[in-house]
Each structure stands twice: as C-alpha cells, then as structure tokens.
C-alpha positions in Angstrom: -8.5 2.3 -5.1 -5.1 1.8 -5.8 -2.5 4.1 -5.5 1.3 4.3 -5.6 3.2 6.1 -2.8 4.0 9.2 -4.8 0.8 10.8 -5.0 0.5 13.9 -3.3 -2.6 14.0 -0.8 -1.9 17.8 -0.7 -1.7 18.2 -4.8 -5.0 20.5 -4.9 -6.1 18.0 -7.8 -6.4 14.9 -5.4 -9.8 14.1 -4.3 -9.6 13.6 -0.7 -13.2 13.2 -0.5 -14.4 11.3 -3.4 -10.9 8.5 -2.3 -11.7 7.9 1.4 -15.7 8.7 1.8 -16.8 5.2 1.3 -13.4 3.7 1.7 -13.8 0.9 4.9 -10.3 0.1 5.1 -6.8 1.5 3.8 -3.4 -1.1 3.6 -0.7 0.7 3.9 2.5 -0.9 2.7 5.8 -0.1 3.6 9.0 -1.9 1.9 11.1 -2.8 4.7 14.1 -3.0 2.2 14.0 0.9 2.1 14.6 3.5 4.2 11.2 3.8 6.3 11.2 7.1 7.7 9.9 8.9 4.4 7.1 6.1 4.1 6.4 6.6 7.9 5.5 10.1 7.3 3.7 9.0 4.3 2.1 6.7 6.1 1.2 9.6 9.3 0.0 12.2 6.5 -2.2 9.4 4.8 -3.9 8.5 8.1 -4.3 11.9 9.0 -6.5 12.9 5.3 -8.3 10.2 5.2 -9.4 10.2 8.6 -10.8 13.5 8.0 -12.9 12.4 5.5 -13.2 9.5 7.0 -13.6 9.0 10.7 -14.5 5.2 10.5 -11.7 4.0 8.0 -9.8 1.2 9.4 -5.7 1.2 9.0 -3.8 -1.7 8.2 -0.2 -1.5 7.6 2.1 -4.4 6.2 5.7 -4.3 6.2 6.8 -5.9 2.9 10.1 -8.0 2.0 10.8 -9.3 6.0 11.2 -12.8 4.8 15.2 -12.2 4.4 15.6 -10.5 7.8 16.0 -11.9 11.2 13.4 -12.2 14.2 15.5 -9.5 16.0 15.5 -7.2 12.6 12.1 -7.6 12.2 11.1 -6.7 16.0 13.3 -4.0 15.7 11.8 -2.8 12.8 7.6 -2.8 14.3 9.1 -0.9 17.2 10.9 1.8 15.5 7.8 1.9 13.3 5.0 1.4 15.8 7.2 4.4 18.3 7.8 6.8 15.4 3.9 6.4 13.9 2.3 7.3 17.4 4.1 10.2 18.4 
C-alpha cells in the first residue's frame, strides 16, 4: 500500500485491518524541509494503529530532503525526532 500523509486512520471508513494485517513492514517518511512535529504525531498515531492490528509490523522511518542540511542539522534533527517519538 501506498498512502499519502492525509489519510485519516481514525476516518471510520479506513480499513485498519484489511491495511496492516499482512503488512511486514511500514516506511514512514517524514520531509525534513517541513515542520516535523505534525508528521511526528502522524507518525506516533500510525505506529500505534497498525501495531494493533499488527503486533509484528516492522517501522522504518526516513527523513527526506537532508542532503542540503549540515551534519549538526541533521543530528539535531534524529534527536529531536528519536526524543519526541519515544515519549
């Protein structure tokens, strides 16, 4: 599956189950060039659905568009993402 970041996982039309049963893995992309904390919470309430469904779905997250940004931007960034994700 592929779908963009404004679908609503709590839209009572969205499928939960017939998205994430047999999904092994979920990318989750964030742009870096945008303000992250909505897509971290996207990102937290996406994990949380489909892990429901899902208990054996692996997570992988990519932040997009770091090419232009320096090494301390970009450690700064994972941090702040990896600290806010995990509370």
């Amino acid at each position: 599956w592929d779908f963009p970041g404004q679908i609503d996982l709590f839209d009572p039309t969205f499928d939960a189950e017939a998205i994430f049963s047999n999904c092994g893995s979920l990318v989750f992309i964030i742009d870096s060039q945008d303000d992250t904390v909505d897509a971290e919470q996207k990102l937290v309430d996406t994990v949380i659905k489909a892990f429901e469904v899902n208990p054996k779905i692996v997570f992988e997250v990519f932040i997009h568009k770091v090419d232009g940004l320096s090494d301390d931007h970009k450690i700064d960034l994972h941090r702040n993402l990896q600290q806010r994700v995990t509370k």
